[in-house]
BAVOPA-777620 format. One record per residue (C-alpha): x, y, z; residue number from 1. Coordinates in Angstrom, 2 decimals, always signed. Each point is the difference from the previous one (the first is absolute). Layout:
<rs>
+---------+---------+---------+------+
|       X |       Y |       Z | resi |
+---------+---------+---------+------+
|       X |       Y |       Z |  NUM |
...
+---------+---------+---------+------+
</rs>
This chain:
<rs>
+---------+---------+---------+------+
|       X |       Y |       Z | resi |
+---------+---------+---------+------+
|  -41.59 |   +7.50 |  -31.25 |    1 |
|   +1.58 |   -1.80 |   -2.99 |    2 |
|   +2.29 |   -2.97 |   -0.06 |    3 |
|   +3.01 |   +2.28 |   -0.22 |    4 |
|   -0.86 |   +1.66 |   +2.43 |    5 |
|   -0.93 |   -2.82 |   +2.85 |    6 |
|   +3.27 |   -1.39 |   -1.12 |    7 |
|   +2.06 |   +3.04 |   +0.96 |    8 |
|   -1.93 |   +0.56 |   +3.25 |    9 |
|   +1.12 |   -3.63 |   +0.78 |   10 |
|   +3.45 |   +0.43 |   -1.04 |   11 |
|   +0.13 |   +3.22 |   +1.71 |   12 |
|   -1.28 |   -2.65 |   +3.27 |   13 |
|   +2.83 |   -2.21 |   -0.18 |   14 |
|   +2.61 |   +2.48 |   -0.46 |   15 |
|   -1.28 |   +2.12 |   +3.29 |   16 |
|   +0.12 |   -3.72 |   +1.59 |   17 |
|   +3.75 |   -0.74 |   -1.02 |   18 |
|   +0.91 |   +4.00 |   +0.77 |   19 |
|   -1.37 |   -0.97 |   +3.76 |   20 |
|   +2.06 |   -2.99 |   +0.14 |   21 |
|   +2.97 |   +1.60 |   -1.08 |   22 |
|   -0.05 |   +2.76 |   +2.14 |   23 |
|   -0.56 |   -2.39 |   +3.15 |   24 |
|   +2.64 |   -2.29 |   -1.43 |   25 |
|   +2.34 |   +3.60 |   +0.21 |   26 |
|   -0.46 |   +0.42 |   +3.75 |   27 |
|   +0.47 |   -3.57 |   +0.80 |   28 |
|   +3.20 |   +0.64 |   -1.92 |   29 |
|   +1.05 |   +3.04 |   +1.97 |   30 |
|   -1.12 |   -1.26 |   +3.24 |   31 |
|   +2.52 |   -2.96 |   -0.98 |   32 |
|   +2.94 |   +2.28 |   -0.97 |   33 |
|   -0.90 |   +2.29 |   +3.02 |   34 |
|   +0.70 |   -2.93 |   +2.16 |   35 |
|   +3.19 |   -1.18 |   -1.89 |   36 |
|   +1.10 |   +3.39 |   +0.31 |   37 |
|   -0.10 |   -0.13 |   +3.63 |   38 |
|   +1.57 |   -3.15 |   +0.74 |   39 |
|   +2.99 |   +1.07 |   -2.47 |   40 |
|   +0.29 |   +3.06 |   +2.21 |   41 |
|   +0.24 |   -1.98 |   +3.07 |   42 |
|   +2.77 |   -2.60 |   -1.50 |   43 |
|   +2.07 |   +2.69 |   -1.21 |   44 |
|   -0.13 |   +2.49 |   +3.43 |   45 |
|   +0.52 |   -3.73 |   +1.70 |   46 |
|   +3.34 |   -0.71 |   -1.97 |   47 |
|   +1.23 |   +3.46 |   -0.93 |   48 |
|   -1.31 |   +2.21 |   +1.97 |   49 |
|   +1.47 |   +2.21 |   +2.76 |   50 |
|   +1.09 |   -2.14 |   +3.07 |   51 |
|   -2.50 |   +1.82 |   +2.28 |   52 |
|   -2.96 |   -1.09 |   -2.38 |   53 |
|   +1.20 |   -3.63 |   -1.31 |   54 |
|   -2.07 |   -2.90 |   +1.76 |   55 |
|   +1.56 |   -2.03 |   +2.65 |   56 |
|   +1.42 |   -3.71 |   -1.93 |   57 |
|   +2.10 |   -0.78 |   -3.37 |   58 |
|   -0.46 |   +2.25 |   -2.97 |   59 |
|   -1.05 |   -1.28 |   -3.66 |   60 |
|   +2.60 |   -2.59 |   -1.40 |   61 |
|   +1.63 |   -0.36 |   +3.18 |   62 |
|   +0.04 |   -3.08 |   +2.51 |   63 |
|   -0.72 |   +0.03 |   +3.45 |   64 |
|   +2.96 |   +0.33 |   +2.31 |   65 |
|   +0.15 |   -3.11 |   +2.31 |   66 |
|   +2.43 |   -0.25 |   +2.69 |   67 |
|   +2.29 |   -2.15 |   -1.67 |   68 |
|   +0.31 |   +2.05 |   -3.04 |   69 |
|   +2.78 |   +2.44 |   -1.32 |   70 |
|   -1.81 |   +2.76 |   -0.09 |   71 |
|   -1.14 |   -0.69 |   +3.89 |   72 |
|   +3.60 |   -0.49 |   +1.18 |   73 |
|   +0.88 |   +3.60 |   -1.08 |   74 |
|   -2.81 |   +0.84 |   +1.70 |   75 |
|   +0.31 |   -0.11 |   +3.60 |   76 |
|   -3.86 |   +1.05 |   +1.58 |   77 |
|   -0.40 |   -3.24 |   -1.56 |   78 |
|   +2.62 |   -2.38 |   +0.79 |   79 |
|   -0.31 |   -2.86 |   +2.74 |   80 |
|   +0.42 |   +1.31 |   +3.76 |   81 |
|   +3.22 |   -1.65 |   +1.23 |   82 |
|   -0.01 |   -1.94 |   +2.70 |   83 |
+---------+---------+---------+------+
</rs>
C-alpha cells in the first residue's frame, strides 16, 4: 500500500467517524423537536382548544382569577358565599 493510498484509507476513517457523529447528533435533534412538538401541542389544546378538552386553570397570557378580581366578580361559582 503506498502513501497515497494509507492516506486515503485514513481520511476515508475520519470521515466514517464524523458521518457517525452526525447522524447520532440528527436523532438527538429529532428526539428534541419531537418533544417540543408535543409540549406545543399541549399549550395550544390548553389555551385554544375546545372547552371539553382545555385543562382545568388560566390559559397562556392570562392571570389567575382570585376572588377579589374583576373577572371573578362576573363570575359567580366563584364569588364569596354570603353570609
Amino acid at each position: 500500500m503506498t502513501a497515497r493510498e494509507r492516506e486515503l484509507d485514513a481520511d476515508n476513517t475520519r470521515l466514517r467517524a464524523t458521518v457517525d457523529e452526525l447522524r447520532s447528533l440528527v436523532a438527538d435533534l429529532r428526539r428534541q423537536l419531537d418533544r417540543q412538538q408535543l409540549t406545543l401541542d399541549r399549550l395550544t389544546r390548553t389555551a385554544f382548544g375546545r372547552t371539553s378538552e382545555r385543562l382545568p386553570g388560566p390559559t397562556v397570557g392570562e392571570p389567575p382569577v382570585t376572588n377579589d378580581s374583576p373577572a371573578c366578580k362576573r363570575r359567580p361559582r366563584c364569588a364569596a358565599p354570603a353570609g
